[in-house]
C-alpha positions as CSV (number, residue, x, y, z in Angstrom):
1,X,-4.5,18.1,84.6
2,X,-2.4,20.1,82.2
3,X,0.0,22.4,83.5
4,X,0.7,25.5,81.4
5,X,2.9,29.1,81.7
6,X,2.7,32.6,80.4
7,X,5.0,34.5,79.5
8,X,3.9,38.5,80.0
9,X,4.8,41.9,80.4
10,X,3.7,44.0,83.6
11,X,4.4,47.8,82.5
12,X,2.6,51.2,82.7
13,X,0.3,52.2,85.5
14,X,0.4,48.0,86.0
15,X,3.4,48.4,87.7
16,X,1.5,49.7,90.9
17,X,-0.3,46.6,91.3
18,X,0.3,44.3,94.1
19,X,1.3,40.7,93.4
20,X,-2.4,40.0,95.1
21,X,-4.1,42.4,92.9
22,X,-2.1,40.6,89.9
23,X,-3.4,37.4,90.9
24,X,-7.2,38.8,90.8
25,X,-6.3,40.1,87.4
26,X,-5.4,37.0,85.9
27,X,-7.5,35.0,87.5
28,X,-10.4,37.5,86.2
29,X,-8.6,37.5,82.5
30,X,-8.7,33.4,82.1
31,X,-12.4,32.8,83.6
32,X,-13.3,35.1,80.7
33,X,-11.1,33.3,78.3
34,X,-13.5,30.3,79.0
35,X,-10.4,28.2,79.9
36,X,-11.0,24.9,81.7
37,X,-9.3,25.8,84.6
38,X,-8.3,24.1,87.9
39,X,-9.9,24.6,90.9
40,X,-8.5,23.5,94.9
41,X,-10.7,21.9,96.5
42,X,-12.7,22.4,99.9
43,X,-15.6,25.1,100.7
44,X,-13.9,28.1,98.4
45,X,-12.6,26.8,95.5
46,X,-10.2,28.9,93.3
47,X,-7.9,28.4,90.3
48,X,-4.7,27.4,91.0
49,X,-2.2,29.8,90.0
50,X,1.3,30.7,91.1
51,X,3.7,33.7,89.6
52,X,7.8,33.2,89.9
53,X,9.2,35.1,91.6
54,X,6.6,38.4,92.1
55,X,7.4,42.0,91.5
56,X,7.5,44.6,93.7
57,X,5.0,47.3,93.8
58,X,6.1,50.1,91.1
59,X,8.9,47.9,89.7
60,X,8.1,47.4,85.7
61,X,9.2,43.6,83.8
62,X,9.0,42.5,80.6
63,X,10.2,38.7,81.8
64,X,7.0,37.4,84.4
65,X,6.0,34.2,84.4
66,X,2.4,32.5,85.6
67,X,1.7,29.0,85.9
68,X,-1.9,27.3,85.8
69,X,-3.2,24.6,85.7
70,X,-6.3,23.1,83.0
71,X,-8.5,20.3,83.0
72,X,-8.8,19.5,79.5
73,X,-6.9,20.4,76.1
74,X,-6.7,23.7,74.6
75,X,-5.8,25.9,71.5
76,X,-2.1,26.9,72.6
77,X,-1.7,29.0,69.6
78,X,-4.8,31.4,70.2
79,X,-4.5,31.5,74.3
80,X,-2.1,34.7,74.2
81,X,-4.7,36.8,72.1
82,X,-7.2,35.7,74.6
83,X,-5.7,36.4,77.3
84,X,-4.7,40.0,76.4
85,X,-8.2,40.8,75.0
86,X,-9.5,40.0,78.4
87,X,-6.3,41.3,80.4
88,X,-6.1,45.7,81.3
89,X,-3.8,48.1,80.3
90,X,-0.2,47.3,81.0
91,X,-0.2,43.4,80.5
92,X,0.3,42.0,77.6
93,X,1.0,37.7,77.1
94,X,4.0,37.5,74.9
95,X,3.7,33.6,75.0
96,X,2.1,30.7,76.2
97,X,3.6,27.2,76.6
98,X,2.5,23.3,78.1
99,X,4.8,22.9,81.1
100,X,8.3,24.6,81.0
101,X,11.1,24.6,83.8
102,X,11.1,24.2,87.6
103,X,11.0,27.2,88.9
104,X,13.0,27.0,91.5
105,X,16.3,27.5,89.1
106,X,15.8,30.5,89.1
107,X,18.9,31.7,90.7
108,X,19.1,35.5,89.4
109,X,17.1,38.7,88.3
110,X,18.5,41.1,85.9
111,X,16.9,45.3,86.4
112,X,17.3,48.0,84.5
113,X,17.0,50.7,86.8
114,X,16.8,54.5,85.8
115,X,18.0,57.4,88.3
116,X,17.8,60.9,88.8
117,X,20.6,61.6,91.2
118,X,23.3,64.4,91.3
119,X,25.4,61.6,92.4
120,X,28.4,61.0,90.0
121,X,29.0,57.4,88.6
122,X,32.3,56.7,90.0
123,X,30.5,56.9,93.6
124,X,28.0,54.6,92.5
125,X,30.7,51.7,91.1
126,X,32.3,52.1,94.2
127,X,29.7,52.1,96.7
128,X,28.6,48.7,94.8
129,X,31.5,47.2,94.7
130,X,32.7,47.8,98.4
131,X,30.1,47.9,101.1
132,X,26.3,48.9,101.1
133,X,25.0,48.6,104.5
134,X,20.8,49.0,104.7
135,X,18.4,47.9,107.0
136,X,16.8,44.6,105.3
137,X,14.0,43.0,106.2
138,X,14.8,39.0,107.7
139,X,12.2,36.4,107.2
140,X,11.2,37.4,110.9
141,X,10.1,40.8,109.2
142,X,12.5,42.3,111.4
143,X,14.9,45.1,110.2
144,X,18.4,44.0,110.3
145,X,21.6,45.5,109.0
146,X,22.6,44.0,105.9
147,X,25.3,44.7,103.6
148,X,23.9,44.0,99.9
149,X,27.1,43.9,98.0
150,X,27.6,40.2,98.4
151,X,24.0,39.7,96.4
152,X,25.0,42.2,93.7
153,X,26.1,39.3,90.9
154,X,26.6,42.1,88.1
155,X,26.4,46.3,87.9
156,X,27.0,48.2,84.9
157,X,26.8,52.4,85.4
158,X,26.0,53.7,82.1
159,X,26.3,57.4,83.0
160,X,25.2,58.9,86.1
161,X,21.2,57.7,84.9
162,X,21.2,54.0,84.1
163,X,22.1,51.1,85.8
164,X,22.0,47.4,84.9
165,X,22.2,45.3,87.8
166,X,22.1,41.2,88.0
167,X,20.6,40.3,92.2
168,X,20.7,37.5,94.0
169,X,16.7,36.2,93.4
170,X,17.1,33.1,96.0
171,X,18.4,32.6,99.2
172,X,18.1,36.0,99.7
173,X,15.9,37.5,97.4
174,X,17.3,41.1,96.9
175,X,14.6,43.4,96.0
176,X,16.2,46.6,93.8
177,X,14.4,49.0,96.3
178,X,17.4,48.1,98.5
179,X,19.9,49.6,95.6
180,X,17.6,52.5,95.8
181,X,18.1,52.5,99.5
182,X,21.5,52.7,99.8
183,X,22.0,54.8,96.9
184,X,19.5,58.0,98.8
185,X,21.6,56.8,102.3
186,X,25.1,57.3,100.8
187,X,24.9,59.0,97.9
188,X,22.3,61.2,97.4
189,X,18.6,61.5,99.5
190,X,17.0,63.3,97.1
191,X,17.7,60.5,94.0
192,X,14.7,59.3,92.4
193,X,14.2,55.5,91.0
194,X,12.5,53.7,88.1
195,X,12.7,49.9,88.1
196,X,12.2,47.6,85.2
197,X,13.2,43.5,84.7
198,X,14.3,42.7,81.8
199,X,15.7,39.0,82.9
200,X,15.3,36.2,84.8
201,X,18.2,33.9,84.7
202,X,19.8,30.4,86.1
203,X,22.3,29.8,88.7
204,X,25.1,29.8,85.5
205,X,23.8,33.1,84.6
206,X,21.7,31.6,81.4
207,X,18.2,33.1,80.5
208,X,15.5,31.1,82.0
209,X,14.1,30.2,79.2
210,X,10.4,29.1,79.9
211,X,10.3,26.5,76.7
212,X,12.5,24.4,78.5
């Protein structure tokens, strides 16, 4: 078995895709690709695939990463145009590689995050930088409250309508619906949110760069 990873862009009306629905798509974008692809075994078998770290629903990224697996040797150089002939509107493969890091260094996620809010961006910088309580979700799936300033690595305000925010992505993983969240409770209720990742990134802050 060969084990290979996209690189690829979810944007557009893509974004409101659950990570299951993402799953069907690829899996229905490399059956038509004619790829040798790895099945599990038992009564239902399926190709094997797995995405880092998967996006919230209506969050944008231009960093994703899927791994697969195939059973025999392909054309690297001619899977990406494949792929996105096959794939729907709002994913595009930007690259496709043998192997590539674990996945589990992924330590951090990097969002650009767009807001509508009458909020100025003094409050914002110092709600981020003192204390942010929300209710989180545990891994119980109960609601606990959670202050989410200790998993904020990085915030830049540029004006009172960008952010650019570097979260904890293991150990917790901090979703940036909870920046959202404590930006309506504190700030302003009527603030309005759009989410895009632009990086993934190591535990010393380094791209994860999926060629190594």
């Amino acid at each position: 078995m060969i084990n290979l990873r996209l690189a690829y862009h979810k944007t557009g009306r893509a974004r409101f895709l659950s990570h299951l629905d993402t799953m069907r798509v690829f899996k229905q974008a490399l059956t038509r690709a004619g790829l040798p692809l790895r099945y599990t075994e038992g009564f239902n078998p399926h190709p094997v695939l797995s995405i880092a770290l998967p996006l919230g629903v209506g969050v944008e990224s231009v960093t994703e990463r899927l791994d697969f697996g195939v059973t025999d040797n392909i054309s690297m150089g001619t899977l990406p145009a494949k792929l996105n002939a096959a794939l729907p509107e709002g994913f595009h493969v930007t690259q496709a590689v043998v192997g590539g890091r674990p996945v589990s260094q992924i330590a951090y996620a990097r969002y650009e995050i767009t807001v509508d809010s009458q909020a100025a961006p003094e409050q914002a910088a110092a709600l981020f930088t003192t204390s942010a309580v929300v209710q989180k979700r545990s891994k119980k799936k109960d609601c606990v409250p959670t202050d989410i300033v200790p998993f904020i690595k990085e915030i830049t305000c540029r004006g009172a309508q960008c952010l650019t925010v570097t979260l904890t992505a293991r150990d917790p993983i901090l979703n940036p619906e909870y920046i959202a969240e404590a930006w309506r409770t504190y700030l302003d209720p009527e603030a309005a949110f759009l989410f895009k990742r632009t990086s993934l990134l190591d535990g010393d802050g380094k791209a994860f760069d999926n060629l190594i």
